[in-house]
N, C-alpha and C positions, 0 to 999 in steps of 0.2 A: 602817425597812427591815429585811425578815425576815434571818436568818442562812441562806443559801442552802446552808451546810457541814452541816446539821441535816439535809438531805435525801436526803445521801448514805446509799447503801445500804451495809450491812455484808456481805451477800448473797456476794458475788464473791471470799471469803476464797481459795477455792482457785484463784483464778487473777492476783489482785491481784497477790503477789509476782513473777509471770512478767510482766504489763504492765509493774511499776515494772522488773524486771531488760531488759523489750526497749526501754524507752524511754532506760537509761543506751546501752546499747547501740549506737542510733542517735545519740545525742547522740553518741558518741564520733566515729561515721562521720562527719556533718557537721563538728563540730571539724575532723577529720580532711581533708576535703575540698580543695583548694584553690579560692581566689576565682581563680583564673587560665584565660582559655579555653582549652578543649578545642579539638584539632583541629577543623574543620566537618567534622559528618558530611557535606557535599553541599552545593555552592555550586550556581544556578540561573542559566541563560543565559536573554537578554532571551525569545529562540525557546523555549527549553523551558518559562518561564513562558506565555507562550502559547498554547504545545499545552496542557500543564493547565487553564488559564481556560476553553479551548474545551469539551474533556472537562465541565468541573465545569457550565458553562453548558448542553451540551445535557442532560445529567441533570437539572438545575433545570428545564428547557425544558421537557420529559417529566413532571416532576412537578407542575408549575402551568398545562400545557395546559388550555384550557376546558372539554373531556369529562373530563381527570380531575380537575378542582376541583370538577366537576356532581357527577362521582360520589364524589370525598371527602365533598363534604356533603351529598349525599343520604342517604351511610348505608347503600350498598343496590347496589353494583357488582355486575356478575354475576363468579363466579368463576371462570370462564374469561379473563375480560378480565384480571383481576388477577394473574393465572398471566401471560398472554400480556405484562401491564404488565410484571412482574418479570425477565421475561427478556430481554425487550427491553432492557435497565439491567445486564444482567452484563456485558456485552461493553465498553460504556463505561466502568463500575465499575474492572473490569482492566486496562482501556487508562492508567484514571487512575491508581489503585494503581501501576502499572508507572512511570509518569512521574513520580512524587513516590519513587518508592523507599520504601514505605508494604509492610512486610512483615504484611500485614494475613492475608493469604487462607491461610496454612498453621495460621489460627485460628480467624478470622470465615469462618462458611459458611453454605450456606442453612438449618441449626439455629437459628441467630443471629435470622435472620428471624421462623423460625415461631415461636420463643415471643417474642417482641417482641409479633410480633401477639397469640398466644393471651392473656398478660400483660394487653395493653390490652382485650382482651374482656373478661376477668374483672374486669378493672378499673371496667370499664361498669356490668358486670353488678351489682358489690358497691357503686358510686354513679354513677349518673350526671350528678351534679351536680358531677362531680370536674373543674376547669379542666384544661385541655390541658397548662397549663404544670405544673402537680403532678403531672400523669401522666408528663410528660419526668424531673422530680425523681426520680421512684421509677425508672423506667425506666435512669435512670442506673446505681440498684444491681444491678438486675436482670440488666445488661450485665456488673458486676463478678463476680457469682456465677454466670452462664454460664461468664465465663472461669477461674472456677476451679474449676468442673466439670471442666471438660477439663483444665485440667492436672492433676487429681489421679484425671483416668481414669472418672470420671461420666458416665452418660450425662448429654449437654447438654439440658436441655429446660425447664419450667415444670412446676412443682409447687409445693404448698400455703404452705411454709416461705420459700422463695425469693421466692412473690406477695405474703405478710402481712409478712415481714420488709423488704423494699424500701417497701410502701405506710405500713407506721408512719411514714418520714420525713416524707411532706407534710403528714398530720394533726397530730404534733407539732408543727414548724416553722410552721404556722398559726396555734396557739395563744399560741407562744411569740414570735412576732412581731406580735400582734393588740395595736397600741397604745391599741386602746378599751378593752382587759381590764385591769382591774383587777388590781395585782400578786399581791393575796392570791386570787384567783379560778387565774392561773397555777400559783401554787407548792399551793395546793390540787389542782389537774391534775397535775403532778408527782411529789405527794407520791404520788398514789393509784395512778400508772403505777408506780413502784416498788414498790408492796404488788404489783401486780397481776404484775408479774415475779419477783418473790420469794417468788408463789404464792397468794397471797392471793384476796379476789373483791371489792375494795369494790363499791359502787355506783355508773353510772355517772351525771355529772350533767351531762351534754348529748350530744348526738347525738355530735361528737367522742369524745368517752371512749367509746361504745356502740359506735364502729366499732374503736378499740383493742382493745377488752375483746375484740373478735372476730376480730381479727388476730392477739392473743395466743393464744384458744383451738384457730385453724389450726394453730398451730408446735406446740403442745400436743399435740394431736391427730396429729399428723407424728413428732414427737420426744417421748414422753414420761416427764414430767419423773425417774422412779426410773429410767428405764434410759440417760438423756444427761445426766447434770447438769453436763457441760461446755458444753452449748449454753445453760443458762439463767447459769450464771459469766459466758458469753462477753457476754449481753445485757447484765446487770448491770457489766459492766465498763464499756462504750459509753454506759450511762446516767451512771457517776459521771463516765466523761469529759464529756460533756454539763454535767453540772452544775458542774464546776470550771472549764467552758469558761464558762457563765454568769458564774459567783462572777469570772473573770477582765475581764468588759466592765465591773463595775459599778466606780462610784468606790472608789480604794485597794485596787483587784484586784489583777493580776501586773503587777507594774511595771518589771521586767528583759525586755532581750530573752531573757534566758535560760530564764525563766520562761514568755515567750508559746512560745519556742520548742516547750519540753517539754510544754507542753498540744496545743500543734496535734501533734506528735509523737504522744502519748496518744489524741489524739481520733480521727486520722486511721489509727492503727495499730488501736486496740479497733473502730474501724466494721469494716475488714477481716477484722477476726477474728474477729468476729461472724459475716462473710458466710460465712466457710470453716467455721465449726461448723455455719450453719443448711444450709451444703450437703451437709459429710460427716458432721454429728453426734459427729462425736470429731477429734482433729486431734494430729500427732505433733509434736515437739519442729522440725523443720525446715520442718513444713508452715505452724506458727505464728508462724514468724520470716518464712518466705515473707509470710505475709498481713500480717503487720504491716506489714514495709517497704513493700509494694505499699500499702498504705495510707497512712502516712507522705505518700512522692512525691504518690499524689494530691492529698492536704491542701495536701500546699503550693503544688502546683498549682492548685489551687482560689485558695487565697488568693493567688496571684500575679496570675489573671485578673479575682478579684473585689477586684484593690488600688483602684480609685477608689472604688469602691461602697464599701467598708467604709473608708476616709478618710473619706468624706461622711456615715455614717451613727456614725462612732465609733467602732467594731470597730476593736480592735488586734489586729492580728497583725504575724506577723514583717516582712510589706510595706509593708503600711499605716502603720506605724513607721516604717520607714527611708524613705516619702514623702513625710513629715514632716519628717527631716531633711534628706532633699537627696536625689539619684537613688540608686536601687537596684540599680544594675549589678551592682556585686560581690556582690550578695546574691542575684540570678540566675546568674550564673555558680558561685558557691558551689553551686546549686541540680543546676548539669548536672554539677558534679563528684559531688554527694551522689546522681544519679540513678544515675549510672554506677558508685558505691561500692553502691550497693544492687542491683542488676543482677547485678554480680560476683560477688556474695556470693553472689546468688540460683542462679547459674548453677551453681557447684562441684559438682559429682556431680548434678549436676540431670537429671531425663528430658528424653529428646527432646521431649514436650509444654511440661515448664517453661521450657525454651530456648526455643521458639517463642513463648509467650508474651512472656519477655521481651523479647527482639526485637519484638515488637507493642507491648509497651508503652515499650521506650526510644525509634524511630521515632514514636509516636502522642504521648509525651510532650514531643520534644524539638520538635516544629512547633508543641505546643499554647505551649510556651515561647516559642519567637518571636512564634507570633499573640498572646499578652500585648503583647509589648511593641509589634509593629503597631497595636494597638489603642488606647493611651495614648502615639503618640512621645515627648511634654510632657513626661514623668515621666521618661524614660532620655536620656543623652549622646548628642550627633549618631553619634556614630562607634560604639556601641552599636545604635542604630537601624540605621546603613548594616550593621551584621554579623548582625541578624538580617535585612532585607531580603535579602542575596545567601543566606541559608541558607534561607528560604521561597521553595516551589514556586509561587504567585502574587504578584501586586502587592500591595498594603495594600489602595491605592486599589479595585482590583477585590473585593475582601472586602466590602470596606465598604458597596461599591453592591449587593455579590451579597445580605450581610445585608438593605438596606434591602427590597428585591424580596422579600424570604422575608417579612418584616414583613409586607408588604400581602396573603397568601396566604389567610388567611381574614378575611372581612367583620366588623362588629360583632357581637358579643351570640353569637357561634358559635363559642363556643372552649372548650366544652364537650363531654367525651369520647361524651354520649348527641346529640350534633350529629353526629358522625364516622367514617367508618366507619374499624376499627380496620387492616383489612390496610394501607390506604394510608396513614393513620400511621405502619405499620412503615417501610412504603416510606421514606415520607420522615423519619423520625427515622434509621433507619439509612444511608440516603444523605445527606444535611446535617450529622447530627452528626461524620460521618468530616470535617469541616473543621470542628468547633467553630461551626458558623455557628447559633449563641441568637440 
């Protein structure tokens, strides 16, 4: 078995010592946090889960009619109808937003939409062999560097940096998950992505590496590299996190929670602050505290929702550990004290756009926390379950059927972005994903 520490870039010298300083940082915060809950932001009557379920259904209803599943997968709506689709959906959008208390709209507007869409065009356009579900994966980041457009006064939109740096995700993650590949074939992919951001030009040795190399030479070509060398620090940081995240699943990895802690910390802070150099290309001492912590929360967000899946497949993380040991309550609740210490901090002298955001993201993160645990009851205490039940805007049960129904939405073999047309992807990636419904 190779030594995965060998592959670590040296590269990132002038920004390593800032990630090691914001990850002591955060560790303090969570330390810091209490396992104790937080008042509820907003307990849910039987009635107002209802009116929500309605709202969220006729939006679903709208989005899975049989004229527009014809014209999602034919590819080929006229765009008048897709204008007339989209606005027919703000008025219920609002109505929902209002009843959930979802401070979404003084952030998400229709900017949000059009590079959604334009994103997944180019996305087409650069493979259309690219599955539906890695276009979501990228689109994810895509969503995160919108929002920090606007908060740092950018215009919101889609540009080159923003497309190439969200799409590295799925093509990496492909490779590095591909358990027919060979491990020396991986860390040979690896090795060469790091020449290749540390400026180098190997050679590419499959269509994979050929689409990197060209996602690399966008950001390039946007930012280059003698007049930002903080955007290529910030890649090369996100990379050694990556690979100490690796070197930590393999046997006699990190074997403390303290140690999974401070990589998902790492990992999930240098992804953010990657997104904020490849938006502003330079970033100031407060703006990079912003993106780490915004990072941070989502990591561990992530790995709260993905605590089954990564039990089942081996991945340790801070969750996935403590489902091993016995329920993970307190280690969620630790979670909404940690979101709201990083909030805080975020807010102190902050612009009106930075406060808007936060407010979007503590409301967007603390629902996504309950529908965690909606989602695995087995895993948390009765009385646990009963407290995020009355703090979520619908029933479980209704989620669950509502996911099943989104499941059945496209047929076999058409889940491919050159299947699809991309407006009504926006459509429904931005209306579905406001309730986490994968």
């Amino acid at each position: 078995m190779s030594d995965l520490s060998s592959f670590l870039s040296m590269g990132p010298a002038g920004l390593g010592p800032r990630v090691e300083a914001l990850v002591r940082e955060h560790l303090a915060l969570w330390h810091g946090a209490a396992a104790l809950p937080p008042p509820p932001r907003r307990t849910y009557a039987r009635r107002e889960k209802r009116a929500a379920e309605r709202e969220l259904s006729a939006l679903v209803a709208a989005l899975s009619s049989p004229r527009t599943r014809a014209e999602f997968l034919d590819g080929a709506p006229d765009p008048a109808r897709l204008e007339s689709l989209a606005a027919s959906l703000r008025p219920g959008f609002k109505r929902l937003l209002a009843l959930v208390d979802l401070p979404l709209e003084a952030v998400y507007d229709a900017r949000f939409i059009d590079t959604t869409r334009r994103f997944l065009q180019a996305a087409r356009d650069f493979d259309p062999d690219l599955p539906l579900a890695a276009a979501y994966q990228a689109l994810r980041n895509v969503w995160i560097m919108n929002s920090l457009q606007f908060d740092l006064g950018l215009p919101v939109g889609h540009n080159d940096a923003v497309f190439a740096y969200s799409m590295i995700y799925p093509y990496l993650d492909n490779v590095l998950d591909d358990a027919a590949m060979p491990e020396s074939a991986k860390l040979g992919f690896v090795g060469r992505l790091r020449d290749r951001l540390e400026g180098a030009a190997p050679a590419a040795s499959s269509p994979a590496e050929e689409r990197l190399a060209a996602l690399v030479r966008l950001i390039e070509r946007r930012f280059p590299r003698p007049a930002f060398p903080g955007v290529y620090r910030a890649l090369l940081a996100i990379y050694n996190a990556q690979v100490r995240s690796l070197l930590q699943q393999r046997p006699g990895g990190a074997a403390t929670a303290g140690d999974v802690l401070a990589l998902s910390l790492e990992k999930g802070g240098a992804s953010v602050l990657a997104d904020g150099y490849l938006v502003a290309g330079a970033l100031g001492a407060a703006d990079e505290d912003f993106c780490f912590g915004f990072g941070t929360v989502l990591q561990l967000a992530d790995d709260l929702q993905d605590l089954a899946e990564d039990a089942r497949q081996g991945h340790r993380t801070l969750f996935s550990a403590a489902a091993g040991d016995g329920r993970p309550d307190d280690l969620v609740l630790r979670l909404e004290s940690y979101l709201g210490a990083v909030l805080d901090r975020a807010r102190e002298g902050a612009s009106p756009s930075r406060r808007a955001l936060c407010d979007a993201i503590g409301g967007g993160l603390a629902l996504m926390f309950r529908e965690s645990v909606g989602k695995r009851p087995r895993g948390f205490s009765r009385s646990f379950v009963r407290r995020a039940r009355r703090s979520f805007p619908v029933r479980f049960s209704y989620l669950k059927k509502l996911r099943r129904k989104l499941g059945g939405t496209l047929p076999p073999g058409r889940d491919r972005l050159s299947d699809l047309d991309p407006g009504l992807v926006a459509l429904m990636a931005v209306s579905t994903r406001a309730f986490s419904l994968d």
